[in-house]
OpenMM code with the backbone's topology and positions (N, CA, C; nanometers):
from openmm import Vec3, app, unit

residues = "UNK UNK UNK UNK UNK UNK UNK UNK UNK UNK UNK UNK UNK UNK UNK UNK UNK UNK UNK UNK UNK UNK UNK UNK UNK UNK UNK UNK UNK UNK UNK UNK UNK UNK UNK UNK UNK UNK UNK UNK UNK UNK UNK UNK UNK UNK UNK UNK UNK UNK UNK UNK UNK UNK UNK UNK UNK UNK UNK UNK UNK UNK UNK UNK UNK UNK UNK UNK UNK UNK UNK UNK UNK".split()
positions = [
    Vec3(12.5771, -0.1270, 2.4077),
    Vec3(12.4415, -0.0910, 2.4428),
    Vec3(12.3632, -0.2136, 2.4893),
    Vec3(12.3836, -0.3113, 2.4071),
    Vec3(12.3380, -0.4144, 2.4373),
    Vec3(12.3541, -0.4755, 2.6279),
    Vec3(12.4703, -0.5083, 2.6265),
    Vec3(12.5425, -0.5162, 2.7847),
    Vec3(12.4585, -0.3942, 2.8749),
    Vec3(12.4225, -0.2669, 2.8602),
    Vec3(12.3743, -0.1948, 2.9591),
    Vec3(12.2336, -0.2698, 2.9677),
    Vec3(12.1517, -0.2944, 2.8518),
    Vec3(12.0461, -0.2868, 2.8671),
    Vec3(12.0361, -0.4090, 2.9328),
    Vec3(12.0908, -0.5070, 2.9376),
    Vec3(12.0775, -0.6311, 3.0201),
    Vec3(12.1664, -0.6242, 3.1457),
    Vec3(12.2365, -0.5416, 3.1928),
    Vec3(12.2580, -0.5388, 3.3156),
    Vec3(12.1563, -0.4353, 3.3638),
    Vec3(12.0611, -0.3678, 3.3096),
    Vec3(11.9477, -0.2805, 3.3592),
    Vec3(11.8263, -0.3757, 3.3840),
    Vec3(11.7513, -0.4477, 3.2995),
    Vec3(11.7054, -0.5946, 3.3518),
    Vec3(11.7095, -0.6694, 3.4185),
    Vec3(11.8560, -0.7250, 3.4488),
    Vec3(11.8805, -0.8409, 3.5528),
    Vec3(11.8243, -0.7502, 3.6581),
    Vec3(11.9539, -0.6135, 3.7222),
    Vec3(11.9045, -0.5372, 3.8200),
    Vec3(11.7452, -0.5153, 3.8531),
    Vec3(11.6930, -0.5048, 3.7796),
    Vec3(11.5618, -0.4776, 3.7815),
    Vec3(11.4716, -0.6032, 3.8265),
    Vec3(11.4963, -0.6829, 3.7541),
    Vec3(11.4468, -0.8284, 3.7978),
    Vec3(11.5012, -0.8499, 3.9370),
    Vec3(11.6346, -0.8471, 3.9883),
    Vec3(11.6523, -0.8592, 4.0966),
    Vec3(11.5932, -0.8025, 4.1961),
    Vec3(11.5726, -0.6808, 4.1893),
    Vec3(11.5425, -0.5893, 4.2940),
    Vec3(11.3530, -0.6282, 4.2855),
    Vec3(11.3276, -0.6348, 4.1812),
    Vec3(11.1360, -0.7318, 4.2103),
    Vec3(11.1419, -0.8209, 4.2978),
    Vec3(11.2347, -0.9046, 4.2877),
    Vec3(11.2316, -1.0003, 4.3174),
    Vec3(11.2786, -1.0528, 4.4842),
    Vec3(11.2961, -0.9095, 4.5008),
    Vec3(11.3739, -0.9359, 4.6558),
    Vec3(11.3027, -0.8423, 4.7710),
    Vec3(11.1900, -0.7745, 4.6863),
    Vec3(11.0837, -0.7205, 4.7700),
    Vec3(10.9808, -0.7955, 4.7917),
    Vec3(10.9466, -0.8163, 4.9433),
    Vec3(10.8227, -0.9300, 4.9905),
    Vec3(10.6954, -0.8497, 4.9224),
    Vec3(10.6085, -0.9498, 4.8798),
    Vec3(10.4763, -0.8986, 4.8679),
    Vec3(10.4205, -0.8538, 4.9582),
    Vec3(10.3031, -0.7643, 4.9347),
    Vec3(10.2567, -0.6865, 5.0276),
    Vec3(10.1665, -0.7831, 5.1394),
    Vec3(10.0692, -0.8667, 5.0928),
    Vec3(10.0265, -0.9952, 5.1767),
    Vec3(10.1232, -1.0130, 5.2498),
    Vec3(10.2425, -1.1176, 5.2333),
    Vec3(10.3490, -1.2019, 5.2599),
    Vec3(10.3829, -1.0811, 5.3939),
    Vec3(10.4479, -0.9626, 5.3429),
    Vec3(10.4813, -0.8573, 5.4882),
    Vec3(10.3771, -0.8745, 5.5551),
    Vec3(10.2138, -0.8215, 5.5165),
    Vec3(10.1544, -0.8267, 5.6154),
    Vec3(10.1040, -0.9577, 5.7194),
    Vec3(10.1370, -1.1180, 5.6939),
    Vec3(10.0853, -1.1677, 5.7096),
    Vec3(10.1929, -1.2610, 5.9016),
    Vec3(10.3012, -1.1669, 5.8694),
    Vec3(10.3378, -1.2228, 5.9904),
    Vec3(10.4986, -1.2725, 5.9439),
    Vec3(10.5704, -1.3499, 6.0280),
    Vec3(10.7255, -1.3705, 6.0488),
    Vec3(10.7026, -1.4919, 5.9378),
    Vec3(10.5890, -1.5821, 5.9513),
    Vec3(10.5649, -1.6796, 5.8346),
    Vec3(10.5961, -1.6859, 5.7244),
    Vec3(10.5107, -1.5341, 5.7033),
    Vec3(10.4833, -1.5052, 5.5357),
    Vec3(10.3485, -1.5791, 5.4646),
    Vec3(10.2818, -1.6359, 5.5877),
    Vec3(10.1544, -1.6786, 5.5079),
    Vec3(10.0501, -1.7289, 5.6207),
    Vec3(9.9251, -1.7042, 5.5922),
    Vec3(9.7876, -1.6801, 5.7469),
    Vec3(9.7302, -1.7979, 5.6698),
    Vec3(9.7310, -1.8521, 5.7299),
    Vec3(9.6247, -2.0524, 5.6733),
    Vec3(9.4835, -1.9199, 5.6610),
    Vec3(9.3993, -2.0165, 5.5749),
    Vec3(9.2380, -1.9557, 5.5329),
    Vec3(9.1483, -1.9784, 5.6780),
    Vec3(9.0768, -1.9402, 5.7001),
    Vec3(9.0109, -1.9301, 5.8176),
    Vec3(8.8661, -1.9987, 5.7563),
    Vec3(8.9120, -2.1140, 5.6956),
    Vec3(8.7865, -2.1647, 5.6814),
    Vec3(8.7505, -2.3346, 5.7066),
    Vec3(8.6414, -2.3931, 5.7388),
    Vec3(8.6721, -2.5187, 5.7886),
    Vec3(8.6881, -2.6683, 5.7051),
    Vec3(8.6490, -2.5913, 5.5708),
    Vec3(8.6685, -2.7067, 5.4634),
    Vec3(8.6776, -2.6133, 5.3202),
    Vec3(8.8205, -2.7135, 5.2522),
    Vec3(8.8607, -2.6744, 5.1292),
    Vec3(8.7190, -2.6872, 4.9988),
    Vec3(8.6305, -2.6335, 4.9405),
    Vec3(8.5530, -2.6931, 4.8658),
    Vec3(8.6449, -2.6550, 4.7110),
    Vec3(8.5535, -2.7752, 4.6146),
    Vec3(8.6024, -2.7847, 4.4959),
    Vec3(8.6299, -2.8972, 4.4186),
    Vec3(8.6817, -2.9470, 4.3311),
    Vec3(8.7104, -3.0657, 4.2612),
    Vec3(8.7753, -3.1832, 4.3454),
    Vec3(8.8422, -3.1531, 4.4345),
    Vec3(8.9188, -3.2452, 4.5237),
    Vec3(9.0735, -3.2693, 4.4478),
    Vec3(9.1073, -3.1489, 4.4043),
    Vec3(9.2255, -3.1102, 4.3593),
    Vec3(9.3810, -3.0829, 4.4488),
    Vec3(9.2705, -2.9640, 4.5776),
    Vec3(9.3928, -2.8946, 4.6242),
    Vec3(9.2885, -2.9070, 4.7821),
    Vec3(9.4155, -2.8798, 4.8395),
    Vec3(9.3999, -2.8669, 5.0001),
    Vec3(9.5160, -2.8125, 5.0441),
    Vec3(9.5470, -2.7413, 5.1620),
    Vec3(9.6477, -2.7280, 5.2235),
    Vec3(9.6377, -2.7640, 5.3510),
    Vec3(9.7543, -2.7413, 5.4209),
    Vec3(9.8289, -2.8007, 5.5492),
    Vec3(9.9413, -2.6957, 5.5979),
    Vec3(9.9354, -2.6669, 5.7449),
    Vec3(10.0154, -2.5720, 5.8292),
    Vec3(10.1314, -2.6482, 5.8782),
    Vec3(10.1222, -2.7873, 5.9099),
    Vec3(10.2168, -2.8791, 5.9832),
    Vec3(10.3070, -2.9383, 5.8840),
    Vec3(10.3608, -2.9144, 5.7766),
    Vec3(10.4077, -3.0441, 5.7130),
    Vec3(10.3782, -3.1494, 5.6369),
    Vec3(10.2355, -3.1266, 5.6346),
    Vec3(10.1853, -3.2620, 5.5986),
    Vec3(10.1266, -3.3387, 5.6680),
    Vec3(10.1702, -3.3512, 5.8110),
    Vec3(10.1273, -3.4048, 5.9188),
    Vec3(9.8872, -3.4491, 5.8867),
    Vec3(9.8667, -3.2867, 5.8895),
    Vec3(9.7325, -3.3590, 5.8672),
    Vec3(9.6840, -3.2204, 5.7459),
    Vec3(9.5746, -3.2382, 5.6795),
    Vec3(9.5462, -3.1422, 5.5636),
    Vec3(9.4224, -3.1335, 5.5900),
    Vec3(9.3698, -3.0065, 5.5290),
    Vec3(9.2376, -2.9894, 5.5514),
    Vec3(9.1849, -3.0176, 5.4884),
    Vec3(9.0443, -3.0791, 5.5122),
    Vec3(8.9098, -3.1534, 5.4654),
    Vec3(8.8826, -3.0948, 5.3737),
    Vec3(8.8574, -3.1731, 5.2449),
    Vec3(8.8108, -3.0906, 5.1380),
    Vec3(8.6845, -3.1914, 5.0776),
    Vec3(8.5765, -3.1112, 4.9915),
    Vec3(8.4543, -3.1316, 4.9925),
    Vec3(8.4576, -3.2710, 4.9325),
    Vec3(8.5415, -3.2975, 4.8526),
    Vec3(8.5651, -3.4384, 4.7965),
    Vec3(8.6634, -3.5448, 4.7934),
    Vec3(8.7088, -3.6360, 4.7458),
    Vec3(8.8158, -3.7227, 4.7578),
    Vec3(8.9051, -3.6463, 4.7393),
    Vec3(9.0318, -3.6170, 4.7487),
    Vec3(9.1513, -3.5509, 4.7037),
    Vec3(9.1678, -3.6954, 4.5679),
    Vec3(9.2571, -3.6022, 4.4787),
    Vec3(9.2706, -3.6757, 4.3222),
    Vec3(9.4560, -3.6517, 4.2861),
    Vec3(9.5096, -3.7169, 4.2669),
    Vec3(9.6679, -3.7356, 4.2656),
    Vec3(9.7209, -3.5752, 4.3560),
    Vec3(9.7897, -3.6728, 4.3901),
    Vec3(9.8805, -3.5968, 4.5250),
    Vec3(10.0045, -3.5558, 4.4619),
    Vec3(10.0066, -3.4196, 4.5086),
    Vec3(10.1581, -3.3556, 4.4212),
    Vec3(10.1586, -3.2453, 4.5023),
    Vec3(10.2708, -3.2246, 4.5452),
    Vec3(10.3332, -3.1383, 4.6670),
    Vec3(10.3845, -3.0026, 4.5906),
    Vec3(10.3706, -2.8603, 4.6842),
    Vec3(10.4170, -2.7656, 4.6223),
    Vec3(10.4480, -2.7012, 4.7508),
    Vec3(10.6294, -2.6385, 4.7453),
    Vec3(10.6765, -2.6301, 4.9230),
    Vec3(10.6856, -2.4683, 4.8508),
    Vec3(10.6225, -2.3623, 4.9905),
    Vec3(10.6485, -2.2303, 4.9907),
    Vec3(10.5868, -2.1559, 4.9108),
    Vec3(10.4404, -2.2253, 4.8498),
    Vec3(10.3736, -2.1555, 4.7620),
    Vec3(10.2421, -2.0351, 4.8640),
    Vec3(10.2996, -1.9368, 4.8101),
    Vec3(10.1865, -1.8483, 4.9050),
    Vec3(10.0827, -1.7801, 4.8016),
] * unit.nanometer
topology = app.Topology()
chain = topology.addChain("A")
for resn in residues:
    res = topology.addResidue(resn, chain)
    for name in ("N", "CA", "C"):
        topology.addAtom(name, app.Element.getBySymbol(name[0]), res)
């Protein structure tokens, strides 16, 4: 019993896990629409970037330790 109920779980977890969010589908081949806005406001925590890194968007204050997060939508 034990063995079913955890191969009913994994399955289950799997199959969550392999359906796109509803955003993510709607948002294009990407999977993610940059904010349509012209500056990040807030602590000077977080910002994002469309290029890589290349350049990030302006945020209301200094940015404060830099720590990267790849594919977060």
């Amino acid at each position: 019993m034990k063995r079913i109920r955890t191969a009913v779980i994994t399955a289950v977890a799997a199959f969550a896990l392999a359906q796109p969010s509803l955003p993510a589908a709607a948002a294009g081949k990407d999977g993610w629409t940059p904010p349509a806005c012209n500056r990040v406001t807030g602590d000077g925590a977080v910002t994002f970037t469309t290029d890589d890194g290349r350049t990030l968007a302006p945020t209301s204050s200094t940015l404060q330790h830099t720590g990267y997060t790849h594919g977060l939508v």
